[in-house]
PARO-935309 format. One line per field, with one value per residue: residue in three letters; x, y, z of N, C-alpha, C in turn; residue number from 1. Coordinates in steps of 0.001 Angstrom, whole numbers. Layout:
<recs>
rest	c(ala | ...)
nxx	c(X | ...)
nyy	c(Y | ...)
nzz	c(Z | ...)
caxx	c(X | ...)
cayy	c(Y | ...)
cazz	c(Z | ...)
cxx	c(X | ...)
cyy	c(Y | ...)
czz	c(Z | ...)
nr	c(NUM | ...)
</recs>
This chain:
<recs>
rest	c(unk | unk | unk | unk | unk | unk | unk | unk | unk | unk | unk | unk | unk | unk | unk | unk | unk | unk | unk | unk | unk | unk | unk | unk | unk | unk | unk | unk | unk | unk | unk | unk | unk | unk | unk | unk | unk | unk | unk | unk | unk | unk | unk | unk | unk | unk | unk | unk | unk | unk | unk | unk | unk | unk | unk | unk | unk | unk | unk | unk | unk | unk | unk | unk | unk | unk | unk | unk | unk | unk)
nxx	c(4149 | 2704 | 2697 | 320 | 102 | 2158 | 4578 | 5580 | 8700 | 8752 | 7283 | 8198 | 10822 | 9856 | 9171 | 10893 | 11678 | 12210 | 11287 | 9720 | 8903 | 7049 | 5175 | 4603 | 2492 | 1008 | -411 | -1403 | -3743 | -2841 | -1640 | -3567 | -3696 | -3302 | -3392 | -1672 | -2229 | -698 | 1663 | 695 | 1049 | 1908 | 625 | 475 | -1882 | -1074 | -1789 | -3084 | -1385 | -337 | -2029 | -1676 | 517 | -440 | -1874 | -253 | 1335 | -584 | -458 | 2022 | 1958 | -315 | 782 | 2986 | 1471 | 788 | 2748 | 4147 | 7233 | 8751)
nyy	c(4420 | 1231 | -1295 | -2951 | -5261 | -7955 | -9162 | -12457 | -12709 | -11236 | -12478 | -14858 | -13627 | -12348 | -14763 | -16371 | -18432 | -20607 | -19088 | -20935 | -22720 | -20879 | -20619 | -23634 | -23324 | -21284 | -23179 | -24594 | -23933 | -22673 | -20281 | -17257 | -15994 | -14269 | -13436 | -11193 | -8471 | -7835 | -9649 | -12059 | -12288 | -13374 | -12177 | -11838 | -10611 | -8217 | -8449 | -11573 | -12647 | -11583 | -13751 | -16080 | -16253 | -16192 | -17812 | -20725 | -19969 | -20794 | -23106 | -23649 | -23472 | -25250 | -27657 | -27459 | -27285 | -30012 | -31039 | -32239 | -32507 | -30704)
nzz	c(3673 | 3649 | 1274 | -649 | -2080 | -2485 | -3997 | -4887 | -4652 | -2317 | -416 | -177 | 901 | 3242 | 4662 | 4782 | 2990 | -286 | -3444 | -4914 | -2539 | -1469 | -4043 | -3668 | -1434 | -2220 | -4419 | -2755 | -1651 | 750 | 1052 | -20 | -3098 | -6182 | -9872 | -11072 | -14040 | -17335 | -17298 | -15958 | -13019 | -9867 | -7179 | -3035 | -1022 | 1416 | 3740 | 3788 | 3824 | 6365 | 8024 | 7456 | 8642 | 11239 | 11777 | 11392 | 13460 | 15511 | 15067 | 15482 | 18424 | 19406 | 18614 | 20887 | 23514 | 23246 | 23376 | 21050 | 19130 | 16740)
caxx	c(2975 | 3335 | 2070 | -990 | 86 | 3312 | 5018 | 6527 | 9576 | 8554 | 6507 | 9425 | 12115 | 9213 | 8935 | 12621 | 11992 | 11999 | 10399 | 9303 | 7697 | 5415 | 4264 | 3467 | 1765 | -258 | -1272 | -2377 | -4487 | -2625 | -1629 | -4422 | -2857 | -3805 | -2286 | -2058 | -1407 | -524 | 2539 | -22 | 2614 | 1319 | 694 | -698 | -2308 | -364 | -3484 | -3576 | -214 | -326 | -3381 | -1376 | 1599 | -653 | -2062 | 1262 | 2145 | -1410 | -314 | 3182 | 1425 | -629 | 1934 | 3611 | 718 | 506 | 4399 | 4568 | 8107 | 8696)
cayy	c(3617 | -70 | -1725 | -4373 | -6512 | -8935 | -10331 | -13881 | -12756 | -10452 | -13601 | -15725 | -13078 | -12167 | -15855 | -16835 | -19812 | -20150 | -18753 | -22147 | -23049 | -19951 | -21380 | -24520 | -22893 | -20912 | -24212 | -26034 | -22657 | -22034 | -18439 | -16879 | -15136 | -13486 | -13326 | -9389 | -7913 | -8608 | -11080 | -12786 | -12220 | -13916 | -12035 | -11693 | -9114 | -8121 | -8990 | -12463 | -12947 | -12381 | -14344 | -17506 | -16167 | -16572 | -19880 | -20969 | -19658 | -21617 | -24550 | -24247 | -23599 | -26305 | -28804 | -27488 | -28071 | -31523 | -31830 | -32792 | -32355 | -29588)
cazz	c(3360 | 2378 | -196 | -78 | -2863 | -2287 | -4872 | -4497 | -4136 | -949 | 387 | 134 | 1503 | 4874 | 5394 | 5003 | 2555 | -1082 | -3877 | -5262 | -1675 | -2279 | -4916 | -3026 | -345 | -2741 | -5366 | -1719 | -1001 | 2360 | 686 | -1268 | -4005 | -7568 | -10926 | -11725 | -15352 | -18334 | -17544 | -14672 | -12037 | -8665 | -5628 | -2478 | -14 | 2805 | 5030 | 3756 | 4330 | 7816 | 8433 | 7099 | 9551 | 12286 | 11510 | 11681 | 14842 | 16208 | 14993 | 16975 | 19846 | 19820 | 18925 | 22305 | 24060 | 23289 | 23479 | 20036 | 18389 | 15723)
cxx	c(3423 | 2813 | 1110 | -582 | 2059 | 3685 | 5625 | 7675 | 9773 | 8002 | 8165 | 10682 | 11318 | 9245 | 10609 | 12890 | 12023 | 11283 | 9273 | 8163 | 6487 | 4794 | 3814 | 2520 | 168 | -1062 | -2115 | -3633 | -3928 | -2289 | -2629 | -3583 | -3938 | -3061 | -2859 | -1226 | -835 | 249 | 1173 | 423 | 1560 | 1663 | -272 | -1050 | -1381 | -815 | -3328 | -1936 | -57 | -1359 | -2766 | -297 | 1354 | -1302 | -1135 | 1759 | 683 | -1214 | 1149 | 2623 | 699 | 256 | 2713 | 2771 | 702 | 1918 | 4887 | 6258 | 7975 | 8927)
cyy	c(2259 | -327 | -3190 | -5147 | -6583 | -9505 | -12341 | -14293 | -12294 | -12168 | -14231 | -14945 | -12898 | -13775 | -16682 | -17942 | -19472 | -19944 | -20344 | -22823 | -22241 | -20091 | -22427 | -24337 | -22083 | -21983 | -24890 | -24853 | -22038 | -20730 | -18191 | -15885 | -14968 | -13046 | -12091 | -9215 | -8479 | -9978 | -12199 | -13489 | -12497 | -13030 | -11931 | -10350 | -9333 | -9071 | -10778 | -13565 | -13302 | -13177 | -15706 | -17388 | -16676 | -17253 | -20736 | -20880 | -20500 | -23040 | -25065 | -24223 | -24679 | -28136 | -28445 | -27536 | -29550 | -32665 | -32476 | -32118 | -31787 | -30525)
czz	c(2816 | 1659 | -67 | -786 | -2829 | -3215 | -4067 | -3746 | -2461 | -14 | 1035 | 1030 | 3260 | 5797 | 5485 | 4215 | 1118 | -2251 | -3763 | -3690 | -1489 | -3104 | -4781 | -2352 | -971 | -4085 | -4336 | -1139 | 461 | 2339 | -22 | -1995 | -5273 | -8322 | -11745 | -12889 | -16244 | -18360 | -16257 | -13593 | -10733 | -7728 | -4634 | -1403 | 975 | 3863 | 5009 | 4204 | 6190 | 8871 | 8715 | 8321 | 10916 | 12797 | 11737 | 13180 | 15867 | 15608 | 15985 | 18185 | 20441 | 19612 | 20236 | 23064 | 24068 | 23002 | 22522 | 19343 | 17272 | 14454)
nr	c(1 | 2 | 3 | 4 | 5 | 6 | 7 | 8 | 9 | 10 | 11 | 12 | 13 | 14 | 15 | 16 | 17 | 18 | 19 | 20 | 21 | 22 | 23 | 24 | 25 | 26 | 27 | 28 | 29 | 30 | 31 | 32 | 33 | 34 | 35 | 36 | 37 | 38 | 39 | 40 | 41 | 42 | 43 | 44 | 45 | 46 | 47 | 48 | 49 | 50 | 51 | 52 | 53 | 54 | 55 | 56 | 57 | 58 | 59 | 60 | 61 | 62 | 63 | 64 | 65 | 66 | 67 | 68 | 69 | 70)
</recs>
């Protein structure tokens, strides 16, 4: 079974970048996240995770449509 809630560190290790840009991604809202428990440790849903994954992957696509450079 996995687990619905992602820490930071998970974000950052699925997406390959680091922590610190998970925390940009979620101050600009492009991750939704939530600060659980007493320390108010940031994470996010699985779900919402790969929502943003595949936002991402429609934005490469349409930059190769329109032959734009990565």
């Amino acid at each position: 079974m996995s687990l619905r809630f992602l820490t930071v560190k998970d974000d950052a290790d699925d997406l390959a970048i680091l922590e610190s840009q998970v925390y940009t991604l979620v101050k600009k809202g492009e991750v939704p996240a939530i600060q659980v428990g007493p320390k108010r440790v940031w994470q996010t849903e699985r779900t919402r995770l790969e929502e943003y994954i595949e936002r991402q992957y429609a934005v490469g696509r349409d930059a190769v449509k329109r032959a734009e450079p990565f």
